[in-house]
N, C-alpha and C positions, 0 to 999 in steps of 0.2 A: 299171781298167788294172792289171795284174799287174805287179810288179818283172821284169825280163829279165837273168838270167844268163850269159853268153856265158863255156864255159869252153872252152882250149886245153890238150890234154894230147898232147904230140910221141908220134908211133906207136907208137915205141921204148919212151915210159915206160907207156903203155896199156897194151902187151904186159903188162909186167914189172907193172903192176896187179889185169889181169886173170889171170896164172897163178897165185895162191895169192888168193882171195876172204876166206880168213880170216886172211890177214897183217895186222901192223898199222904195218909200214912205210909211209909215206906216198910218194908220189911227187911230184917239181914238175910245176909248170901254169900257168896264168896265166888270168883272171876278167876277164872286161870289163866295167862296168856303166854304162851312160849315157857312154859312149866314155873310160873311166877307165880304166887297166889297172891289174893289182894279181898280185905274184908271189904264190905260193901252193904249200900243198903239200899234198896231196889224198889219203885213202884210206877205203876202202867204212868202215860202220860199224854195228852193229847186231849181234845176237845170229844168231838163224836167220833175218832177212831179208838176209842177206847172198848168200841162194842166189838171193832172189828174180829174176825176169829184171830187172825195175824196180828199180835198188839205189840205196841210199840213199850219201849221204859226209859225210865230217867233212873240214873247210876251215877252213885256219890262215894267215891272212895272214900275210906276213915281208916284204915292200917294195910299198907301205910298209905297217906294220905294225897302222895299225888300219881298220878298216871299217864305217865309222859308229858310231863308237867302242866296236867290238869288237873284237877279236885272232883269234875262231873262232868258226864257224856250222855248225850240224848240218841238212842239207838232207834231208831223209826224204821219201821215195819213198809211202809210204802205201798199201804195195800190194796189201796184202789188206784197206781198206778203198774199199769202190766210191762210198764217197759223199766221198772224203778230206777231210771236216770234220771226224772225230771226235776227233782229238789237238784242235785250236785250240779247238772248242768247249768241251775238258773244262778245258783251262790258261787259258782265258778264265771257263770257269764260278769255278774255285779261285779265281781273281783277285776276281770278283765275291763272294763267300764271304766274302772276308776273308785266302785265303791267299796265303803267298809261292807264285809262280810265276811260269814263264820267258816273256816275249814270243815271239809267233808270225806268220809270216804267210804265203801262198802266195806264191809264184814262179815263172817258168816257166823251162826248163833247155836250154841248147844245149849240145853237147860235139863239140864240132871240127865246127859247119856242120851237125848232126844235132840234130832238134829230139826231146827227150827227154821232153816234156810239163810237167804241174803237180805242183811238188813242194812240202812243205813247209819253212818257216828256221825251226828252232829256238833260243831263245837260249843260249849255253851260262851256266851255272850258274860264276861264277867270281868272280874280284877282280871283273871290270866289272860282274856280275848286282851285288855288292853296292853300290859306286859310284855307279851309276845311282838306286838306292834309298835311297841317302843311309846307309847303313847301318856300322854298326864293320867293321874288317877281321876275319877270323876264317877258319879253317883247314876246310873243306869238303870231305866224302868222298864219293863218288859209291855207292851202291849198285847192286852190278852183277852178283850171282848171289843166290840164296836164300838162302848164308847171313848172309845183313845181315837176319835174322828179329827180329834181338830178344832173343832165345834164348840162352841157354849151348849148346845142343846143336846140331847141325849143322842142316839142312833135308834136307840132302841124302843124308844116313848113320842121323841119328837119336844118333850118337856125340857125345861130348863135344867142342866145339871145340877145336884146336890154339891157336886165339889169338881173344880177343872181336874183336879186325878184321878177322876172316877177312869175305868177301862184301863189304868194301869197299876203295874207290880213293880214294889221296889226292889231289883235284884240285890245291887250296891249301893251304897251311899250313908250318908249319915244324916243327923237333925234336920238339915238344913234342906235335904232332896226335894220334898214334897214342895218345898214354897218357890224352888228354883220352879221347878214344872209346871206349878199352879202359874206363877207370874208368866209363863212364856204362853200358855196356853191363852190368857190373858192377851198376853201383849198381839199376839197371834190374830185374834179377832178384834179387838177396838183401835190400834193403829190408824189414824186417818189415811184416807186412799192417798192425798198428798205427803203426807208424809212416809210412806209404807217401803218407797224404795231405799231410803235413806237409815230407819230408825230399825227396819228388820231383821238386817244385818246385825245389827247387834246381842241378838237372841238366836240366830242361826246359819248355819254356813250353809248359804244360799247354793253353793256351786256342789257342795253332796248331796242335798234335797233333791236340785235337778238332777244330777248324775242317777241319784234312785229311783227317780218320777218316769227317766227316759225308761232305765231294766225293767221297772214293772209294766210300763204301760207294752214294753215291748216283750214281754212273758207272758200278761195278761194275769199275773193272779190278783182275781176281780176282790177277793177277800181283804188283799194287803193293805188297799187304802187307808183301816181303820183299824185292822191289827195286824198277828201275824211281824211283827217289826220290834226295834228297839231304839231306844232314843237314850244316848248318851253325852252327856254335858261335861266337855274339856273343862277342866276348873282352872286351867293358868290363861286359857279365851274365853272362858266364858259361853262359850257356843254349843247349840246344841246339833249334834250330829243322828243320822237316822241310817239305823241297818237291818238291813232283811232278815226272814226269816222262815222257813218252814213252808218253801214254795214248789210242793209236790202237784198242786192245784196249776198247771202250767203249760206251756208249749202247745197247745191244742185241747189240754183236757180241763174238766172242773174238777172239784173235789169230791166227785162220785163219779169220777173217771169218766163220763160221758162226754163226746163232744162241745167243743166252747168254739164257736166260730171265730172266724178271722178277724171279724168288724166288733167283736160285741163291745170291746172298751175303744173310746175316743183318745185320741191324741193326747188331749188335754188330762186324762185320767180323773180322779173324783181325788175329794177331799177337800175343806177351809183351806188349808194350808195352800196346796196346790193352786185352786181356784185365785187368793191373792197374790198371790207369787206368779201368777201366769197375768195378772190383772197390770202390772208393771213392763211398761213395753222394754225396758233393757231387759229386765230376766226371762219375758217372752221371748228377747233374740237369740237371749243367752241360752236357752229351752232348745230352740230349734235351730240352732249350731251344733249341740250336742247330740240329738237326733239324729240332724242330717250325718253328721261323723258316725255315728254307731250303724246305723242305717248302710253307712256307705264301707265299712270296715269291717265290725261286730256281730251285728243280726244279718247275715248273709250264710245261704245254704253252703256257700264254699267256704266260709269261716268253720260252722259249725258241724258240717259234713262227718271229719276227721275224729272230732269228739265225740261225734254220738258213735261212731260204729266202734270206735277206742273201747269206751264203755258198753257198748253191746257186746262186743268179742269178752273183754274180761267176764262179763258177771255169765254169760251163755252157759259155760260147764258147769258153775253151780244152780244155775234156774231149772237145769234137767233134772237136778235132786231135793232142789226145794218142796219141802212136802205143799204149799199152798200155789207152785207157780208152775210146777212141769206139766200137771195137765193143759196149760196156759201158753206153753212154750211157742206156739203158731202165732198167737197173739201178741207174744212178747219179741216175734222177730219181725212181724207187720209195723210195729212202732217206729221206726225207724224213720220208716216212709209217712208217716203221722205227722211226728215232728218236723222232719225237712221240708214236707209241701204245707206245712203251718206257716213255717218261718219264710218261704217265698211267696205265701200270698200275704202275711201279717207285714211284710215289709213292703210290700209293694200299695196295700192299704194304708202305711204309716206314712208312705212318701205324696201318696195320692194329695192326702190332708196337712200337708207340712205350709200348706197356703193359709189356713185357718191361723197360724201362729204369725202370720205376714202383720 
């Protein structure tokens, strides 16, 4: 049984919602769940799924103010993918991995008496992500264009950045966030290659970077390298940690749901970061131990067999009433076999190349 969201958004403020789809004024509303009500304040969110007919939102409790002790929830529509497992299963893979990442689950969506179908709750990444995990407070920037690369140089121009926190959003943090980020970003790129194994460490936890470099390279969302993530700075270590994010773009498909072949990303994945971290032959062994482990445990059809038909049996009775997915329902039981012959040729390609890391 799916969690049920009952939300209320007055005509008037729907209107004023729906006429600029890329504003990011919110509107209020009101959430029912399990006959609770909860004031709210509601608007679309996402990059280019914001056109989608199926739109996604960002929901911020204010009375009362938390929500199974949250403050805000990202409900994603998932709509260019037809089998909509592919975000949980890849922040459930990360999880499984060893890396930080957000809690997920499906839902299903009413909006004023109009049944909207199966969406997914994303956790947001904030003070409560850290709380929950028992974790230091520390200052969290969201990565939210291309130029969060890593890079001294744009993504986007190929010019020198105006500012090393260009491409990021301060979630949390205070006075001090931006100069931590700038300085790492810094440290990131001018480090000497002799020195890099020794001095990097100290701006980042080398052993979660790789744990996340292995989930993406082995999900394949080509996007992540440069956004799509979060990087949050432990303030009692000092270190900066990096956590996924919003990886629907995955297991076989791009983020216009079309085939992404098994080879298209290399081993080594992209990114600055990446690139000198893999430049050091202990973190390159360190790389391809971890690999070879996930490889041999993790990304295996008989690992992840169980989950995906898990979540395909669940979300199947409400995909049949989903207004945007039951004409789809053929397509959304072919994914199955999408995903599993991805993951046996994506691994069988990963191990091919595990010589390149030698």
């Amino acid at each position: 049984m799916l969690p049920s969201y009952d939300l209320f958004i007055h005509p008037m403020h729907l209107v004023e919602l729906r006429r600029d789809v890329w504003s990011d004024e919110p509107v209020p509303g009101k959430l029912t769940h399990e006959k609770k009500k909860y004031n709210i304040e509601i608007v679309y969110r996402g990059s280019h799924i914001r056109e989608f007919e199926k739109r996604s939102y960002h929901i911020v409790f204010y009375k009362p103010r938390t929500f199974y002790g949250v403050n805000e929830i990202h409900v994603n529509s998932e709509f260019k993918d037809v089998s909509l497992i592919r975000n949980k299963l890849s922040l459930d893979f990360f999880q499984d991995i060893g890396t930080l990442a957000p809690k997920s689950q499906h839902v299903l969506l009413t909006i004023n008496g109009k049944f909207h179908g199966v969406y997914l709750q994303l956790e947001s990444v904030d003070e409560q992500f850290l709380r929950h995990r028992h974790l230091p407070k520390g200052c969290i920037h969201y990565a939210v264009d291309d130029d969060a690369n890593f890079s001294l140089l744009s993504d986007l121009d190929q010019d020198v950045k105006e500012s090393l926190s260009a491409g990021f959003e301060l979630k949390c943090g205070d006075a001090q966030s931006e100069g931590y980020l700038i300085d790492f970003m810094y440290k990131v790129n001018t480090i000497s290659r002799a020195d890099y194994e020794k001095e990097i460490v100290k701006y980042v936890d080398v052993d979660n970077y790789l744990k996340w470099l292995v989930g993406i390279v082995c999900t394949q969302n080509f996007d992540g390298f440069v956004h799509n993530y979060a990087l949050y700075r432990n303030s009692e270590t000092g270190l900066f940690y990096i956590i996924p994010w919003d990886y629907d773009a995955t297991w076989g498909r791009d983020i216009q749901g079309r085939v992404l072949e098994h080879d298209y990303i290399r081993i080594q994945g992209y990114n600055t970061l990446s690139a000198r971290l893999l430049d050091v032959p202990a973190f390159r062994k360190q790389y391809a131990a971890l690999m070879r482990r996930v490889l041999d445990e993790q990304f295996t059809a008989a690992y992840m067999k169980p989950k995906v038909e898990q979540l395909h049996a669940l979300l199947r009775p409400y995909v049949q009433k989903d207004p945007y997915m039951k004409d789809r329902i053929d397509t959304f039981d072919q994914e199955q076999g999408v995903i599993l012959q991805y993951i046996e040729n994506r691994n069988r390609f990963l191990r091919e190349r595990l010589t390149e890391l030698d």
